[in-house]
C-alpha positions in Angstrom: 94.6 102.1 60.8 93.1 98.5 59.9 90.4 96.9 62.4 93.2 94.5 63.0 96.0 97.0 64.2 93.1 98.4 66.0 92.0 95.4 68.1 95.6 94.3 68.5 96.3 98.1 70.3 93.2 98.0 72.4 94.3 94.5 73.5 97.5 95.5 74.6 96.1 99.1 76.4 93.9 96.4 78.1 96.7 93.8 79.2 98.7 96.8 80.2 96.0 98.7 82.3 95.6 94.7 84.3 99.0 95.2 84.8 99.4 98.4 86.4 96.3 97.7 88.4 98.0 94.4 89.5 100.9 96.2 90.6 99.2 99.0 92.7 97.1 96.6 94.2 100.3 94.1 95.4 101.9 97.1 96.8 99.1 97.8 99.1 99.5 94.6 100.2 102.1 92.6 103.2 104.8 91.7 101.8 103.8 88.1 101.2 106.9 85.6 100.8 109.1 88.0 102.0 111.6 87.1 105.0 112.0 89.9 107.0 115.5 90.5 108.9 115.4 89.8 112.7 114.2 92.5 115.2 116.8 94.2 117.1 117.8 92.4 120.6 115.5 93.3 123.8 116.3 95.5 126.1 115.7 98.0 128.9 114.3 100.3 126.9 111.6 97.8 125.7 107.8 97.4 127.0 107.9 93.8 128.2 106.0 92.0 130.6 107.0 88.1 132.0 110.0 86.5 132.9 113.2 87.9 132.2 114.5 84.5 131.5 111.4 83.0 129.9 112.2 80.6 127.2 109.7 82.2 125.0 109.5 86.0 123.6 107.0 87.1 121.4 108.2 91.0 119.9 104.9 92.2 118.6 105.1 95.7 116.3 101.8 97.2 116.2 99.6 100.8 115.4 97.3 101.5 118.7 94.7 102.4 115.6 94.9 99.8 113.8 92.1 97.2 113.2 94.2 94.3 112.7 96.1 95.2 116.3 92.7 95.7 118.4 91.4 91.9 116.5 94.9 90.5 118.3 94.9 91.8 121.0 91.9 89.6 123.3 94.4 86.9 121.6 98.1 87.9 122.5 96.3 88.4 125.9 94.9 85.1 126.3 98.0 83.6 125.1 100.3 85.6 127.4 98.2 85.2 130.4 98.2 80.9 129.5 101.8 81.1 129.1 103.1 83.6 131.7 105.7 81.7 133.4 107.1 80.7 130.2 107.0 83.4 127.6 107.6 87.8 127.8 105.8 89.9 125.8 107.4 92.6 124.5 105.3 95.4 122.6 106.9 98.0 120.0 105.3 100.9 118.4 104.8 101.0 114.5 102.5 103.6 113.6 100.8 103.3 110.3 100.6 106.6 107.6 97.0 106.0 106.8 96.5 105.8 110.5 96.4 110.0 112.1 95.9 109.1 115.3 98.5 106.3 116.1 101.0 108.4 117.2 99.1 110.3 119.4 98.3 106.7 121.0 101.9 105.8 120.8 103.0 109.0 122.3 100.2 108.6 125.0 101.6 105.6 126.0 105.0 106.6 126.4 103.9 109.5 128.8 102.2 106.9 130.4 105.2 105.0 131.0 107.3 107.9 132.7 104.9 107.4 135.7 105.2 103.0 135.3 101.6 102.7 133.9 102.6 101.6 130.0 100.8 98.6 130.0 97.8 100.5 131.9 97.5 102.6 128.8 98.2 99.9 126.0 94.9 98.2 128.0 93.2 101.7 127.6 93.8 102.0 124.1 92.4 98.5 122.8 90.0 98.2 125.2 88.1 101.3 124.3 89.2 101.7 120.6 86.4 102.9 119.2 86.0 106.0 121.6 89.2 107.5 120.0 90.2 106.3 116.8 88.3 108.2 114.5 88.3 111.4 116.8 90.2 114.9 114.9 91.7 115.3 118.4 92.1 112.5 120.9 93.9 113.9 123.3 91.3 114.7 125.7 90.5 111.5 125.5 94.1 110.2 126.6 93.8 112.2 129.5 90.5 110.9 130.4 92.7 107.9 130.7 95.2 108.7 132.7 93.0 110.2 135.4 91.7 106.9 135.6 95.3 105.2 136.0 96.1 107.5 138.6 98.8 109.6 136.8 99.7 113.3 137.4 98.0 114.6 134.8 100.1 117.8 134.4 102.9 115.7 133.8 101.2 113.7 131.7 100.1 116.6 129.4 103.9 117.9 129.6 104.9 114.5 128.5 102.9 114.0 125.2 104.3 117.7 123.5 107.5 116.1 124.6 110.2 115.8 121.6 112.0 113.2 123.4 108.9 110.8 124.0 107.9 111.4 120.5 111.4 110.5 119.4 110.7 107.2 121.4 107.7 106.0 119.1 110.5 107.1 116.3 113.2 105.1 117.5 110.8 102.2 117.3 109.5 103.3 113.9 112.7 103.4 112.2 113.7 99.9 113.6 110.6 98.6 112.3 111.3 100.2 108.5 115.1 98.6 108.9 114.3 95.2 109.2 111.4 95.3 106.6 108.0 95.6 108.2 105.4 97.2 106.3 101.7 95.8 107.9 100.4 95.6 111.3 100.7 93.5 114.0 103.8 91.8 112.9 105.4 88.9 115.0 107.9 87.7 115.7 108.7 84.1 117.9 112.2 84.1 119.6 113.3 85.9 116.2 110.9 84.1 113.8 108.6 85.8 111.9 105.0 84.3 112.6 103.5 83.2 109.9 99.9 84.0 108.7 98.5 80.2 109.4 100.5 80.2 112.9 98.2 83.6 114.1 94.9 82.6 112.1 93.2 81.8 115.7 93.9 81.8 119.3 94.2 77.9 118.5 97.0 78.4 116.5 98.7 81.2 118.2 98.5 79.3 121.5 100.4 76.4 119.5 103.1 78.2 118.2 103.7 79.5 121.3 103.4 76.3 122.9 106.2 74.7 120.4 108.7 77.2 120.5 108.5 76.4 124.7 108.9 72.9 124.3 111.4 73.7 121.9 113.3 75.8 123.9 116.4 75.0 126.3 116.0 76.3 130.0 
């Protein structure tokens, strides 16, 4: 083989190598550019908080254990409690692969909500993130918390080996896959996908919020 077939070959192994790294790299990656289908309609079965007829509903899919979702959420609280009477929030679970301990969390928080304390635990969860996420076994932990919330906490254990609650945070999961989420927190704005410059701040959330309001018919 000539030095010139040589160089042309280790070129292309080169080119190709960028390539595949390129490719890997994207898929670990949101989905950017891509218009995801809209979430499925609200309803009883749903964690929301404000008015039922609020001109304004911000769907938020998020991982208890995820980074991204504990950053957002002093935000999305700020933001809902500025814009109670005009906006529900309305919280569904997606629980991320690399993340072992998000369904525990997600489960947790459905055995919460059997005894009406859901939003008691979501609180729990993000506000003391760091005593739980990187535990081999949280779940004393999540009892720890409901203790504090008052709960029966022999229901409460009964509740998290519970097929049917886990089948819940699947229900939720599933939806989630279906209409093409693959990163955490996604949101969507009375259907709308929020873009990454309309969450970049509290700023910016607080606008978007703010327009779809305005925009909104009562």
């Amino acid at each position: 083989m000539n030095k010139r077939r040589i160089l042309f070959w280790s070129g292309f192994v080169i080119v190709l190598g960028l390539i595949v790294w390129g490719l890997v790299a994207s898929m670990n990656q949101p989905s950017a550019g891509l218009s995801l289908a809209e979430p499925a309609p609200v309803t009883a079965k749903d964690h929301v908080i404000g008015p039922a007829d609020a001109p304004v509903t911000l769907i938020e899919y998020s991982d208890f254990q995820c980074p991204a979702c504990e950053a957002y959420y002093p935000i999305v609280t700020q933001v809902f409690q500025e814009s109670s009477s005009t906006m529900r929030l309305v919280y569904r679970h997606f629980p991320l692969p690399q993340h072992p301990n998000a369904v525990p969390a997600a489960v947790a928080s459905e055995a919460a909500n059997v005894q009406g304390k859901f939003w008691g635990m979501y609180n729990m969860l993000f506000e003391n993130h760091a005593d739980w996420t990187e535990l081999s076994d949280p779940t004393p932990v999540f009892v720890g918390y409901a203790e504090k919330l008052g709960l029966d906490v022999a229901q409460f254990k009964a509740d998290l080996a519970s097929s049917t609650i886990r089948g819940i945070v699947t229900a939720d999961e599933d939806e989630g896959i279906h209409i093409g989420i693959d990163h955490t927190p996604t949101f969507f704005l009375n259907g709308k996908e929020l873009q990454p410059q309309q969450i970049q701040d509290y700023a910016s959330f607080k606008a978007a919020v703010d327009a779809a309001a305005s925009s909104s018919p009562r």
